[in-house]
Every structure is written in C-alpha cells, then in structure tokens.
Backbone atoms as SQL, in Angstrom:
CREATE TABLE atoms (id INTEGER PRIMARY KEY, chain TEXT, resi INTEGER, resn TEXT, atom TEXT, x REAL, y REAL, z REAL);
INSERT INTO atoms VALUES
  (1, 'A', 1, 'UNK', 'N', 25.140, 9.667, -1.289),
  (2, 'A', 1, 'UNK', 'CA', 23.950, 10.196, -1.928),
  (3, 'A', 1, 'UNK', 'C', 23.494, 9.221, -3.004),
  (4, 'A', 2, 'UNK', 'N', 22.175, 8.738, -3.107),
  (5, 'A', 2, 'UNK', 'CA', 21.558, 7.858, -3.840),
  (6, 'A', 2, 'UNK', 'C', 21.361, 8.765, -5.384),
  (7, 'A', 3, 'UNK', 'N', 20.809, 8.214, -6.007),
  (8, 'A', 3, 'UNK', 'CA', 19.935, 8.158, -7.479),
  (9, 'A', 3, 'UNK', 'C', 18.942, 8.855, -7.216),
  (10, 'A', 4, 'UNK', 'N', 18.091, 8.583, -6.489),
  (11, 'A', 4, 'UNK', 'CA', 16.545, 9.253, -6.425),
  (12, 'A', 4, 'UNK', 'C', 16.927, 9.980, -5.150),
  (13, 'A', 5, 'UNK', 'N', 17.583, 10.274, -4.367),
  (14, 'A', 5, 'UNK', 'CA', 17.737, 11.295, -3.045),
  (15, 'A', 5, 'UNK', 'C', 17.313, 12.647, -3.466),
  (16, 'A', 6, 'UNK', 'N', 16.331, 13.162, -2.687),
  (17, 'A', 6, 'UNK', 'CA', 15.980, 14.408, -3.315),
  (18, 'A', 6, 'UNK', 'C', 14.920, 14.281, -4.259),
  (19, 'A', 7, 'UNK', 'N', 14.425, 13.986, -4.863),
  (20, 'A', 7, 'UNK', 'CA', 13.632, 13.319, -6.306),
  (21, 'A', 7, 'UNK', 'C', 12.318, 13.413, -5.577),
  (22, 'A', 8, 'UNK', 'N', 11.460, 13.655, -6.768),
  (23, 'A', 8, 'UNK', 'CA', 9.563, 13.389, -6.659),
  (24, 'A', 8, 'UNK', 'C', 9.424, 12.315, -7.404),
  (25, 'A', 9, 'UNK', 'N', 8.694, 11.277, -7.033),
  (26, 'A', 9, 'UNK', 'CA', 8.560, 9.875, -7.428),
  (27, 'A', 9, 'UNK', 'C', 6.822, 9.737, -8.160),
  (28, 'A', 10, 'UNK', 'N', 6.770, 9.498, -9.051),
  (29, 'A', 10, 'UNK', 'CA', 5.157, 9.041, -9.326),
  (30, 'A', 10, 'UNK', 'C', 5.346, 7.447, -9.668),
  (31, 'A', 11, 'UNK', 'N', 4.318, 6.398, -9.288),
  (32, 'A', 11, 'UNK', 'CA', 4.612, 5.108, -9.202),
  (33, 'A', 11, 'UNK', 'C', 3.251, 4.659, -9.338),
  (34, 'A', 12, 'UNK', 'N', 3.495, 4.272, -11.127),
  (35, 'A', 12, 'UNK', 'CA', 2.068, 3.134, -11.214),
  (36, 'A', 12, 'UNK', 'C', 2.222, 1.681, -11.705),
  (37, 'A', 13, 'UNK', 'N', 1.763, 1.293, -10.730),
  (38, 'A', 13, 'UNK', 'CA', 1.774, -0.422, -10.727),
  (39, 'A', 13, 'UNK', 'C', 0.870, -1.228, -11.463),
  (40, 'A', 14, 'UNK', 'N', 1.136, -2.733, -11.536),
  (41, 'A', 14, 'UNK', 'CA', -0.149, -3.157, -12.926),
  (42, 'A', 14, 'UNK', 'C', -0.426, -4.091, -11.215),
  (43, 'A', 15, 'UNK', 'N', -1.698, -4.253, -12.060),
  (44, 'A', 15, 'UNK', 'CA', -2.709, -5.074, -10.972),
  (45, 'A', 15, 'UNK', 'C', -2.151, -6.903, -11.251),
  (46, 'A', 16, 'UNK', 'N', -1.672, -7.322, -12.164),
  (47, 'A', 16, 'UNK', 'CA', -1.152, -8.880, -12.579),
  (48, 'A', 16, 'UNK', 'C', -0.207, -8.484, -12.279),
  (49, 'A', 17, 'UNK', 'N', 1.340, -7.713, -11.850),
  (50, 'A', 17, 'UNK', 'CA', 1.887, -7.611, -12.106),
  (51, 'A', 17, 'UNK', 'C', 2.619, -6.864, -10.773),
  (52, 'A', 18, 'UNK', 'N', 3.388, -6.075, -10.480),
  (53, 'A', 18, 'UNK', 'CA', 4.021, -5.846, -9.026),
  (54, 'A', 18, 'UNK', 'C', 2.620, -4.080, -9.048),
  (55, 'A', 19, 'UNK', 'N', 2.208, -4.634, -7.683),
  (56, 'A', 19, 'UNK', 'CA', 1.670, -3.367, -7.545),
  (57, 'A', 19, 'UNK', 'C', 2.038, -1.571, -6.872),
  (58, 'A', 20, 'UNK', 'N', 1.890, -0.574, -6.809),
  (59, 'A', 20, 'UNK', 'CA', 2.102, 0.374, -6.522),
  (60, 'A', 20, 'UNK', 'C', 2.680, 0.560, -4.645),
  (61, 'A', 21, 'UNK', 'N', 1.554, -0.510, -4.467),
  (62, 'A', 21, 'UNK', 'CA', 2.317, -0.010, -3.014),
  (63, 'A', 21, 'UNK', 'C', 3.824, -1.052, -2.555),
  (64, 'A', 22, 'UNK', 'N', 3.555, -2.195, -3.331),
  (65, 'A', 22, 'UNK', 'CA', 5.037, -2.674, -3.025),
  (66, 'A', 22, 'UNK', 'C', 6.309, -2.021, -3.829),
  (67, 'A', 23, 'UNK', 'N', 6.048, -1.235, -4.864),
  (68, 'A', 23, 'UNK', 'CA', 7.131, -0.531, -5.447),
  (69, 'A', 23, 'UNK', 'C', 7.567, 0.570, -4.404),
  (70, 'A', 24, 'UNK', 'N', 6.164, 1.107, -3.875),
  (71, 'A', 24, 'UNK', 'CA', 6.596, 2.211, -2.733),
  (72, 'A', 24, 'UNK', 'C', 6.727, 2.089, -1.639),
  (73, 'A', 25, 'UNK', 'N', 6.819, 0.744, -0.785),
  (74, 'A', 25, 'UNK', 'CA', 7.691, 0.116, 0.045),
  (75, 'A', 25, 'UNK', 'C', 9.474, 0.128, 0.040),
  (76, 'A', 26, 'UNK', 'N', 9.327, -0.074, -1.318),
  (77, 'A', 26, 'UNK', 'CA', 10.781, -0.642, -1.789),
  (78, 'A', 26, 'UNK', 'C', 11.183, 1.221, -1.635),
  (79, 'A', 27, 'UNK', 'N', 10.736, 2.118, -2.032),
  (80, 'A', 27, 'UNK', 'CA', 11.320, 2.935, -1.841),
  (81, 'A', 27, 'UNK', 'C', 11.453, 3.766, -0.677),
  (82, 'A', 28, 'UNK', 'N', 10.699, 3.166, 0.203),
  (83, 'A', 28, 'UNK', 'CA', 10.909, 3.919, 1.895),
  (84, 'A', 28, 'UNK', 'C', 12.561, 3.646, 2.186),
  (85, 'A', 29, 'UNK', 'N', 13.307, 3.366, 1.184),
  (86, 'A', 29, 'UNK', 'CA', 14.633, 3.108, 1.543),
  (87, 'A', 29, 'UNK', 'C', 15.616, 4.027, 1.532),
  (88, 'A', 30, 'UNK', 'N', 15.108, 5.020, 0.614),
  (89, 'A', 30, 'UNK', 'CA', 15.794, 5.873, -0.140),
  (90, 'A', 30, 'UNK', 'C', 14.776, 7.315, 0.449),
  (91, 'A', 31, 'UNK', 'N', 15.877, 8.606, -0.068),
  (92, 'A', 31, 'UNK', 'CA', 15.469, 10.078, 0.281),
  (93, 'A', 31, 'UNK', 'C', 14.383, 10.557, -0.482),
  (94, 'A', 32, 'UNK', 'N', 13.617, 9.429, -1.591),
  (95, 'A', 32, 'UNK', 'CA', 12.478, 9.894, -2.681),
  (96, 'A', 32, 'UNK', 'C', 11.287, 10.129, -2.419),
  (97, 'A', 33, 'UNK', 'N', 10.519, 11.032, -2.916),
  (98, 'A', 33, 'UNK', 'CA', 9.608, 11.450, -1.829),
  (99, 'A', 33, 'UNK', 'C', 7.784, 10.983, -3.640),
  (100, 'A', 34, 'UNK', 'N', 7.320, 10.122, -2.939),
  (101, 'A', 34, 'UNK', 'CA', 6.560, 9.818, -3.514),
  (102, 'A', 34, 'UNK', 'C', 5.392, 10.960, -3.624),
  (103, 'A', 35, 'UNK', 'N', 4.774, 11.233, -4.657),
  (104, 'A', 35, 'UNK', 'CA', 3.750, 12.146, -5.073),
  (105, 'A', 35, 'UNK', 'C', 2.643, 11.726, -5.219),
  (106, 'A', 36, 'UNK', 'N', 2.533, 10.181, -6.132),
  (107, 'A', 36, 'UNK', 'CA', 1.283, 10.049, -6.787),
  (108, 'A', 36, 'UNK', 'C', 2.164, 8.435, -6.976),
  (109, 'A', 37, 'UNK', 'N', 0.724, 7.432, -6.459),
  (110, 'A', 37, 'UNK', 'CA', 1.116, 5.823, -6.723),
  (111, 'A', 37, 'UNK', 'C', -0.268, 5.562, -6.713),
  (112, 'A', 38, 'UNK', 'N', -0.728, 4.529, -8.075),
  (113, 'A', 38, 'UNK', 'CA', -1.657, 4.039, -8.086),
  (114, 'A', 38, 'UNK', 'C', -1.283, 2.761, -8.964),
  (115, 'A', 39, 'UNK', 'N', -2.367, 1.767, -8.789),
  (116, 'A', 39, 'UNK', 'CA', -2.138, 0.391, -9.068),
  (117, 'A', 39, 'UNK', 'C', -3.148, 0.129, -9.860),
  (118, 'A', 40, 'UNK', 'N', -3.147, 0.160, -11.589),
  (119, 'A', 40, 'UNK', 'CA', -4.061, -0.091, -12.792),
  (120, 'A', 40, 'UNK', 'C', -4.081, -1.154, -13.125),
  (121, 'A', 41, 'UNK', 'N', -4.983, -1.460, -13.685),
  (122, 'A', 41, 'UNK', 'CA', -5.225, -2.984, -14.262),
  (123, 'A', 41, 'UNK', 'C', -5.129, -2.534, -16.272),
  (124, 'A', 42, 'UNK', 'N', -3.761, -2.825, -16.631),
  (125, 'A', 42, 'UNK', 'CA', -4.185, -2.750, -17.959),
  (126, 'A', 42, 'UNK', 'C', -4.197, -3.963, -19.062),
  (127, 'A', 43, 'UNK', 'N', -5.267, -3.944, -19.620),
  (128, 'A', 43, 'UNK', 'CA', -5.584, -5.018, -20.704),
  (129, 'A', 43, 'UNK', 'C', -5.511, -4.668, -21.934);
C-alpha cells in the first residue's frame, strides 16, 4: 500500500515550471484519484 493509495489529489502546476498534467501523469502510477489539476502562470 502506497502514500497516496486511496487519497483525492488536487494538482496545480506553474506554467515556467513542471506543469499539471505531467505531475498527473506521474501519478497514474499510484491508487490516487485526481479531483482538480490546473496549470497557472504565477508572477
């Protein structure tokens, strides 16, 4: 049993920086069930 197995995931990514959908790639690995991923640009 993992860390996040079972778990609701929210995942926001920076736009310079690793974005939302490669964080939630990385987690198609695991039992975490993503809710909400978006990729902001903050300055």
């Amino acid at each position: 049993m993992g860390l996040l197995d079972g778990k609701k995931v929210i995942i926001i990514g920076d736009r310079d920086g690793i974005p939302a959908q490669a964080i939630e790639e990385c987690l198609k690995t695991t039992e975490a069930e993503v809710v909400f991923a978006s990729t902001e640009c903050f300055v």
